[in-house]
C-alpha angles and dihedrals in degrees: 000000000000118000095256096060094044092060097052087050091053090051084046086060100047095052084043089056094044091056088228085132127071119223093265096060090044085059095050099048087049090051080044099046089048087043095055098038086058099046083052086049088046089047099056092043095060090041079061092051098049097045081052095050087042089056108055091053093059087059094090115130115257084237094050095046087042093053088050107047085056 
């Protein structure tokens, strides 16, 4: 979970503790929270996939990319 995240979850649990939110909005930050945790899952996996992809295309031969570029 990045930093950012964990603090608003901390905030979340404070409020929480402090019973300022009504069982509705509790509901809500928690969809929000797991929402969030999986689009950041989601995220890094696609940042994976795109440094893999942008690897292989770097693999061409010195002779091959010079013989091109001229």
């Amino acid at each position: 979970m990045s930093e950012a995240l964990s603090e608003l979850q901390e905030r979340y649990e404070r409020l929480k503790g402090q019973s300022v939110l009504d069982e509705a909005a509790q509901a809500l930050f928690a969809d929000l929270f797991a929402e969030a945790e999986r689009l950041q899952a989601s995220n890094l996996t696609l940042r994976r996939t795109i440094l893999k992809s942008s690897s292989k295309e770097s693999r061409m031969s010195t002779k091959l990319r010079d013989a091109l570029y001229e």
